[in-house]
C-alpha positions as CSV (number, residue, x, y, z in Angstrom):
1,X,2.6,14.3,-17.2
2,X,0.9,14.4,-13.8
3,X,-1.5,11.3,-13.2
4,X,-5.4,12.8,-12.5
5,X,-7.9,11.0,-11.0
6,X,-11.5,12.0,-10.2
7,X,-13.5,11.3,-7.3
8,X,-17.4,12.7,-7.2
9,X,-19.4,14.1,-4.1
10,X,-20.8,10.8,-3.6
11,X,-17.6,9.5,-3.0
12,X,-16.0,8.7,0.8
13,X,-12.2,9.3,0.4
14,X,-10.2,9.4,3.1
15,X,-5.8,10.1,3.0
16,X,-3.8,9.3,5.9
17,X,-0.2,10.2,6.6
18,X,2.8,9.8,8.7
19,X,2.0,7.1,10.6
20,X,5.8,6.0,11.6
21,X,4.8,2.3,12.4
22,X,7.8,1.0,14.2
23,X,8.8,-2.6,14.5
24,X,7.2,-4.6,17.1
25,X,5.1,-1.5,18.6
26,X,2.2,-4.4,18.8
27,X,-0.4,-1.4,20.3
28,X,0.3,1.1,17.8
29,X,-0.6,-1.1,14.9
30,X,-3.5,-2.4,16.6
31,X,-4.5,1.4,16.8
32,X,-3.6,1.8,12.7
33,X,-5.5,-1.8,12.3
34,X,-9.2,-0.2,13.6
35,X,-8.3,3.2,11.7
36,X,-8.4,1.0,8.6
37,X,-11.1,-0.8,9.8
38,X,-13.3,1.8,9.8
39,X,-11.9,3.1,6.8
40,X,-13.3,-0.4,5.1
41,X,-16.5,0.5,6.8
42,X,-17.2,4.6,5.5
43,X,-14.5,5.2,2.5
44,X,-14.6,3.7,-1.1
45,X,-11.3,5.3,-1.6
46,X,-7.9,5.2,0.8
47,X,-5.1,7.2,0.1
48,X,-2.1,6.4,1.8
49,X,0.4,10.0,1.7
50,X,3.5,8.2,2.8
51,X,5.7,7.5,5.7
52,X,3.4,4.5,6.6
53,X,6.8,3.2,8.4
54,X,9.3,4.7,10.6
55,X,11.6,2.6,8.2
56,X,10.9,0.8,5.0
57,X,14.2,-1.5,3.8
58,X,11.9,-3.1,1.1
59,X,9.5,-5.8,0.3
60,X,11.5,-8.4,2.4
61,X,10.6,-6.6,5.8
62,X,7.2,-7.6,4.9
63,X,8.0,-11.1,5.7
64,X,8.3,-10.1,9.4
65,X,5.8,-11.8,11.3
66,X,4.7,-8.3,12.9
67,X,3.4,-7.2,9.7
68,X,1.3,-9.7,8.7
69,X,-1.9,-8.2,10.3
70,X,-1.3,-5.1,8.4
71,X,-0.8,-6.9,4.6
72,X,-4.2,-8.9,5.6
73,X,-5.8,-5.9,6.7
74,X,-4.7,-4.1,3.2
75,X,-6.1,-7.5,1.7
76,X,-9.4,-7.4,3.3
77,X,-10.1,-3.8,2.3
78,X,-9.8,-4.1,-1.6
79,X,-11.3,-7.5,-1.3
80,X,-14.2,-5.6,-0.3
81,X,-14.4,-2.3,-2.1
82,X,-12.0,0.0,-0.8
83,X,-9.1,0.9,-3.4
84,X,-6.3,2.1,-1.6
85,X,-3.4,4.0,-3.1
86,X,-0.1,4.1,-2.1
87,X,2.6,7.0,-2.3
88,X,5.8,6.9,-1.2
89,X,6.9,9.0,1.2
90,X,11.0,10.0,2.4
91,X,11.0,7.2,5.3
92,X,9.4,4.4,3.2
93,X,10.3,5.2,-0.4
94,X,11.8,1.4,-1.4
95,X,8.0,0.5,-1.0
96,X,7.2,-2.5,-4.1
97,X,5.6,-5.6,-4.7
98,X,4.4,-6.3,-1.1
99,X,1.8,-3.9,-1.5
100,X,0.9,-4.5,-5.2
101,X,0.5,-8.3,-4.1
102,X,-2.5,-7.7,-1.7
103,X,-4.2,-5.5,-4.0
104,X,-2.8,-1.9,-3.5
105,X,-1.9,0.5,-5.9
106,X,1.7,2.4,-5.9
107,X,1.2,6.1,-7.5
108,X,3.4,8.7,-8.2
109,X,4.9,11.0,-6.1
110,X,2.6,13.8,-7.0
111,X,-1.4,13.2,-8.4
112,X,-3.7,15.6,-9.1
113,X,-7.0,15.1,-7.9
114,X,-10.8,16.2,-8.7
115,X,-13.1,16.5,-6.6
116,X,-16.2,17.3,-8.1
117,X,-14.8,20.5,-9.3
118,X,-12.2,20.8,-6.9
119,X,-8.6,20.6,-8.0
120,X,-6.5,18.9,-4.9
121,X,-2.6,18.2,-5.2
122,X,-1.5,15.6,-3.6
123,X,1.6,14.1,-2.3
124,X,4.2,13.5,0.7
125,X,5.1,17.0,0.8
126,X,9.2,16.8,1.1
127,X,9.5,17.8,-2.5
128,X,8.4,20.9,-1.1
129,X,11.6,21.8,1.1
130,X,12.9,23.9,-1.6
131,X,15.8,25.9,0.4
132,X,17.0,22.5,1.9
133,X,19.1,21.7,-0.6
134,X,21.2,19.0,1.4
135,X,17.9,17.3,2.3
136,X,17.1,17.6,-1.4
137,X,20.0,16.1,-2.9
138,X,19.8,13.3,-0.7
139,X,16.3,12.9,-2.1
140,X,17.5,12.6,-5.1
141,X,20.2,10.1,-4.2
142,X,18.5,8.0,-1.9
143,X,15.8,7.4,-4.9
144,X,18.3,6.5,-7.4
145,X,18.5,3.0,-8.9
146,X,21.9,2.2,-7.8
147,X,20.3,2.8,-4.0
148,X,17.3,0.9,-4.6
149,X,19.6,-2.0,-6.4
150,X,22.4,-1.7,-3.1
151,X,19.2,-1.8,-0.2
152,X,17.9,-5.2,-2.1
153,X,21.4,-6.6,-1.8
154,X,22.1,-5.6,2.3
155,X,20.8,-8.6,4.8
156,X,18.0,-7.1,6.8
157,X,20.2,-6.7,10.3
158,X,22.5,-4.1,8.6
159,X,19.7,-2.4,6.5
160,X,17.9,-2.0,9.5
161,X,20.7,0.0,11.6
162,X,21.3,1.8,8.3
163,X,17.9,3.2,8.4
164,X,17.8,3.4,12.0
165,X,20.6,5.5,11.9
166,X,19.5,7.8,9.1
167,X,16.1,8.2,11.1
168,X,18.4,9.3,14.2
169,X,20.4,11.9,12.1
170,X,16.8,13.5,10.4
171,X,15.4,13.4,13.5
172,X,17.7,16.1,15.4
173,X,17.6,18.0,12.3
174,X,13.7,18.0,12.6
175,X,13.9,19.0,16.3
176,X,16.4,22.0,15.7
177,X,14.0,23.7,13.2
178,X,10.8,22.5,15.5
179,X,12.4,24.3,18.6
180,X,13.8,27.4,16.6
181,X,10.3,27.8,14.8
182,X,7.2,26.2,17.0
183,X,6.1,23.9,13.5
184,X,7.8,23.0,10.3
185,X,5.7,24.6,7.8
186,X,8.0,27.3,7.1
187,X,10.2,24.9,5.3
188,X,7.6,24.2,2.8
189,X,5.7,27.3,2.3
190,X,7.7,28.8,-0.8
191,X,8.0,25.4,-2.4
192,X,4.1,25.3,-1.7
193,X,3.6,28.9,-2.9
194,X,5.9,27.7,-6.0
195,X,3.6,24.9,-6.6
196,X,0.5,26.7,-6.3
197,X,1.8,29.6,-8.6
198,X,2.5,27.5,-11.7
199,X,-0.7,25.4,-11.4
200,X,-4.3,26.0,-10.7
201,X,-4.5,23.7,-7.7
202,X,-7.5,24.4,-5.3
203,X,-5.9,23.0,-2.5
204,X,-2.8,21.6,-2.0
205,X,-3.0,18.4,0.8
206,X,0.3,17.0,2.3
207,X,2.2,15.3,5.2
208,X,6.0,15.3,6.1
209,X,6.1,18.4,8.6
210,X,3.8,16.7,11.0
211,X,1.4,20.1,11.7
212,X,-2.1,19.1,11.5
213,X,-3.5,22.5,10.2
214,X,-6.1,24.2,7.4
215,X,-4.9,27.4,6.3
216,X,-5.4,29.6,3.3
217,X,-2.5,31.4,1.1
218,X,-3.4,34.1,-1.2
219,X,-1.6,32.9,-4.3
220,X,-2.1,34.4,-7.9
221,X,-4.7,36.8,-6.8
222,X,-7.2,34.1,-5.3
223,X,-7.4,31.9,-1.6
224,X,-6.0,28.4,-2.2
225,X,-6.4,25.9,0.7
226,X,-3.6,24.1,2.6
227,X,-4.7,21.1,4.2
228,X,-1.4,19.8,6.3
229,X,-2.0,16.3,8.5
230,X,0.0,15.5,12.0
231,X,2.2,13.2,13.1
232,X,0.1,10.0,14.3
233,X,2.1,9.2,17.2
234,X,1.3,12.3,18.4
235,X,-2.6,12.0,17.6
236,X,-4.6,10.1,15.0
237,X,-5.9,11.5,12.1
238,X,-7.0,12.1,9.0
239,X,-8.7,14.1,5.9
240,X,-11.7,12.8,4.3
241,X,-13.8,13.9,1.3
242,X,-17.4,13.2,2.3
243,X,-20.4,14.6,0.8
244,X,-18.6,17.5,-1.6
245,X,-16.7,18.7,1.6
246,X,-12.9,17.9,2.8
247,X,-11.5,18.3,6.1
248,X,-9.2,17.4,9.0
249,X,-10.6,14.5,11.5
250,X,-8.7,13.4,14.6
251,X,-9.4,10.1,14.7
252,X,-10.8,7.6,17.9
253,X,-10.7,3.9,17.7
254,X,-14.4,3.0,18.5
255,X,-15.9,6.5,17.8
């Protein structure tokens, strides 16, 4: 059964996704670190929609040094009011306990949300890829528990090429459909048409193709909403539900 949650007009919520933190990048987190920030300041509500990392090995990465800001940070925000919830996305998936520990919740790969009337799905967004079924069998796989109980067993040098290497291969996959196409969002428009078809979803909202974009698909006879967010390295941003409305916002550290 799909987890709900509700969130009213009065409400700030704000999701973020594919932010692709990378090891030792010292000015990009600083950049993530005041997008928080402010989110502590405006939104009772953070959703992180995966791929928070370039790479996620598991909870033992969190002990590196360079991520300590970003644990305190997480800390500091439900410490003072903001719940933030977690889902995992296809780069950070072995996500645990170091996020559970400073106050964050882990949530399915999939939610449905109301807001205040408005049914939103919610999730990475890979799932969606229906016609890639080598990409979806290594979904599959890479999720399994034997995976999950092989990553906590590799030291953190060889887990860290293995990911690195993984990222390399996904990445000129990526950049052969990007340059044949122009965006990505043809490989998840049936699977979000599929989605939409069997449910009575508003609005779906969703990362992983990196194309920051609102768009409307006529789906069993009525307009639903497509909210899909952009890669952050590329340029900030964000969705937030404020005041009964939801929307795309670039975001500007100081603005």
């Amino acid at each position: 059964m799909t987890m709900t949650r509700a969130h009213d007009a009065k409400t700030t919520v704000w999701f973020v996704s594919d932010v692709h933190l990378a090891l030792g990048d010292q000015a990009y987190l600083e950049q993530f670190l005041a997008f928080l920030a402010a989110a502590q300041q405006q939104a009772q509500q953070l959703y992180i929609v995966g791929d928070l990392f370039e790479f996620w090995i598991g909870d033992r990465q969190a002990d590196i040094e360079f991520y300590t800001p970003l644990f305190e940070r997480f800390r500091e925000l439900v410490e003072k009011g903001t719940h933030i919830g977690v889902i995992h996305g296809n780069r950070d998936f072995l996500m645990g306990s170091a996020f559970t520990d400073v106050g964050c919740e882990l949530l399915p790969d999939e939610i449905t949300l109301q807001l205040e009337g408005l049914g939103v799905h919610l999730s990475h967004g890979d799932q969606f890829c229906i016609h890639d079924h080598s990409y979806l069998r290594a979904r599959v796989i890479m999720r399994s528990k034997p995976i999950r109980w092989l990553a906590a067993l590799l030291p953190g040098a060889v887990g860290h090429g293995l990911a690195r290497c993984y990222r390399g291969i996904s990445e000129r996959k990526k950049q052969k459909k990007l340059q044949a196409t122009g965006n990505r969002f043809h490989t998840v428009k049936d699977g979000i048409e599929a989605e939409l078809a069997r449910s009575d979803h508003d609005l779906i909202l969703c990362g992983h193709i990196h194309y920051y974009a609102d768009q409307t698909l006529r789906v069993g006879g009525r307009d639903r909403r497509v909210l899909t967010t952009g890669a952050w390295e590329e340029s900030p941003n964000y969705v937030a539900w404020t005041d009964g409305k939801i929307g795309l916002h670039r975001f500007v550290a100081g603005s």
